[in-house]
Backbone as CSV, one residue per row, in Angstrom:
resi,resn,N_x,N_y,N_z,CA_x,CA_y,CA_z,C_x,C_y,C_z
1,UNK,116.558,108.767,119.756,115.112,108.806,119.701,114.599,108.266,118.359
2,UNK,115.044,108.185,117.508,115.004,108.411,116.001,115.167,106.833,115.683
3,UNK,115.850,106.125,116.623,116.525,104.754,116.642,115.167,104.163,117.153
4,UNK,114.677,104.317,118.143,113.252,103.881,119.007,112.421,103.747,117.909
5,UNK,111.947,104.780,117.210,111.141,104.624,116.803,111.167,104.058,115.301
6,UNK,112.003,103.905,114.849,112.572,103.087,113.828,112.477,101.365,114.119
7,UNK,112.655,101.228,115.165,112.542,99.673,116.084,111.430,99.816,116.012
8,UNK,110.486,100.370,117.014,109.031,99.841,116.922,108.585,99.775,115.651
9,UNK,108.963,100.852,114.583,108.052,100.490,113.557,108.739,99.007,112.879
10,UNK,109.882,98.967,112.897,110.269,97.501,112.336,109.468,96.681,113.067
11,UNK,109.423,96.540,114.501,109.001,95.390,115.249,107.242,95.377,115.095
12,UNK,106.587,96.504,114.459,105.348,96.569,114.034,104.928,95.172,112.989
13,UNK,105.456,96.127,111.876,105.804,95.271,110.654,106.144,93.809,110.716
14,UNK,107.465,93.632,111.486,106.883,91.731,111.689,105.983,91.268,112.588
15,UNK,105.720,91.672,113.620,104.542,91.544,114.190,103.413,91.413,113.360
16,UNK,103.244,92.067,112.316,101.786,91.884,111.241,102.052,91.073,110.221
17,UNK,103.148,90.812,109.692,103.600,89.798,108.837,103.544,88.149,109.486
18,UNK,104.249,88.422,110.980,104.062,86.725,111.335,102.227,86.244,111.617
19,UNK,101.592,87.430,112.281,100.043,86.954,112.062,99.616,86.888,110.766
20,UNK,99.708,87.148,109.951,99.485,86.635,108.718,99.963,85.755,108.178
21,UNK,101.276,85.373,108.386,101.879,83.757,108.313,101.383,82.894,108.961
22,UNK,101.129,83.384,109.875,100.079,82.313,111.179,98.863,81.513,110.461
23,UNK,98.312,82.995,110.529,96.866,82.921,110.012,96.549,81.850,108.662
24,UNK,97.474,82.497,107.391,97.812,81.698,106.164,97.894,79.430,106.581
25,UNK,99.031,79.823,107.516,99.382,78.589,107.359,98.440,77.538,108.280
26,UNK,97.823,77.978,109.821,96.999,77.203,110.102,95.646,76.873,109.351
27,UNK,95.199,77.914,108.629,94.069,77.815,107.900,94.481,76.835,106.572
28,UNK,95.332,76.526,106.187,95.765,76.058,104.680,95.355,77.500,104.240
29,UNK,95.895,78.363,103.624,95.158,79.017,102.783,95.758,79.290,101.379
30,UNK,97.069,78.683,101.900,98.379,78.729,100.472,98.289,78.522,99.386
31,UNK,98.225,78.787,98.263,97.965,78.252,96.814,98.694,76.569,96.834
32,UNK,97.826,75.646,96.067,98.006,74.720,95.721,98.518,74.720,94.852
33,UNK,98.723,74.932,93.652,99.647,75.114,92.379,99.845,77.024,92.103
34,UNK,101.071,76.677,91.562,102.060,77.750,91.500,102.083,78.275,90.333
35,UNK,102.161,76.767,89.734,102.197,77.010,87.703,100.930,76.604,87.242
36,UNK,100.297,76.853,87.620,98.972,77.008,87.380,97.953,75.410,87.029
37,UNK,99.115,73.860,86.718,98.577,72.827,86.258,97.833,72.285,87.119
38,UNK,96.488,71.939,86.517,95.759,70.847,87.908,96.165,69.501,88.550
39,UNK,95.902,70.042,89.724,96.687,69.080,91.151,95.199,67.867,91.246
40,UNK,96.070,67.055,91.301,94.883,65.487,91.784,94.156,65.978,93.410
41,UNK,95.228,66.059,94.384,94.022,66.207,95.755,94.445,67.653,96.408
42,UNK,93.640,68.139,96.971,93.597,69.669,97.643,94.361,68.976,98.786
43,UNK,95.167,69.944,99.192,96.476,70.320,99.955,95.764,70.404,101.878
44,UNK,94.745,71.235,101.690,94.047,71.206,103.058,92.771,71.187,103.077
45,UNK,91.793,71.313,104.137,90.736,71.173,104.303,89.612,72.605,103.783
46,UNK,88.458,72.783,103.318,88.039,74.308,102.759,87.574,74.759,103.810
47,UNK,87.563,75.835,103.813,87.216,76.819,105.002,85.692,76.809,105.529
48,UNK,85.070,76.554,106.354,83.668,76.271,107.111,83.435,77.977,106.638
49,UNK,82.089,77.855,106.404,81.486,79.410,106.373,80.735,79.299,107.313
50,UNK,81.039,80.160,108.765,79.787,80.197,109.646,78.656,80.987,109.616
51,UNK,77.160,80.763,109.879,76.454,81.510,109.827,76.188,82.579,111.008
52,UNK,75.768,83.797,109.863,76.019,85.368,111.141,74.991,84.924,111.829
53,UNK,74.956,85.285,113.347,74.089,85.318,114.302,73.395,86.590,114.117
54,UNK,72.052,86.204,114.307,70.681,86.964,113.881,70.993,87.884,115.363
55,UNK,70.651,89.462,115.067,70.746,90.632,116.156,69.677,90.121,117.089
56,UNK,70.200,90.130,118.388,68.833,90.384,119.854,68.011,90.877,119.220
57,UNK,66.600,90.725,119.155,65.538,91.418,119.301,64.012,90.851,120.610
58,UNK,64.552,91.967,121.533,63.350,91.839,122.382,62.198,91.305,122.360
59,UNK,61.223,90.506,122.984,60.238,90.064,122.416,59.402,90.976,123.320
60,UNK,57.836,91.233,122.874,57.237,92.517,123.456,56.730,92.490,124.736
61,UNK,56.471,91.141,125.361,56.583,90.905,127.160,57.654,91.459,127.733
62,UNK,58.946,91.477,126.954,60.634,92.090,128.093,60.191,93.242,127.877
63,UNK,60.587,93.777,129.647,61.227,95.227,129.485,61.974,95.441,130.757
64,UNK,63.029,96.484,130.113,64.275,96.355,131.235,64.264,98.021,131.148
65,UNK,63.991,97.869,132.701,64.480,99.559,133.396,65.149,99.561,133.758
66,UNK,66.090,100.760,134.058,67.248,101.134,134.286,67.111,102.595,134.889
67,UNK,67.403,102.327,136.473,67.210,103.684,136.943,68.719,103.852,137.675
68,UNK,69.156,105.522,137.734,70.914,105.480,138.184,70.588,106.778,139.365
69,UNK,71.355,105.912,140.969,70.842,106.795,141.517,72.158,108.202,141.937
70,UNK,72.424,109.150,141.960,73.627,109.863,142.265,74.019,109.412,143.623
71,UNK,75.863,109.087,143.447,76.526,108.557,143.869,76.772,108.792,145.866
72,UNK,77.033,107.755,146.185,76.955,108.665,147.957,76.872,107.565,148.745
């Protein structure tokens, strides 16, 4: 029993390590220099910042009823 659950938690752990390798490497997100000297061209493309979508707000003509009738 003790063995089981020793596995899942290993198989947890790389499971969250390879999405983060994933994640890292399709995005470029890797450091470009290591030793800190400046590099002539960036390694990958910079990350798009998308803009948050503004919350629903009803305009004051909608209105939505909602009536629930017991089941039968």
């Amino acid at each position: 029993m003790l063995a089981i659950l020793f596995w899942l938690a290993l198989q947890a752990q790389v499971f969250m390590y390879a999405a983060e390798i994933n994640t890292v490497r399709v995005l470029r997100l890797y450091p470009r220099s290591i030793t800190g000297k400046p590099i002539t061209a960036p390694t990958g493309k910079p990350i798009a910042c998308t803009p948050r979508r503004k919350p629903y707000r009803p305009k004051p003509e909608e209105e939505i009823d909602v009536t629930f009738k017991n089941g039968g």
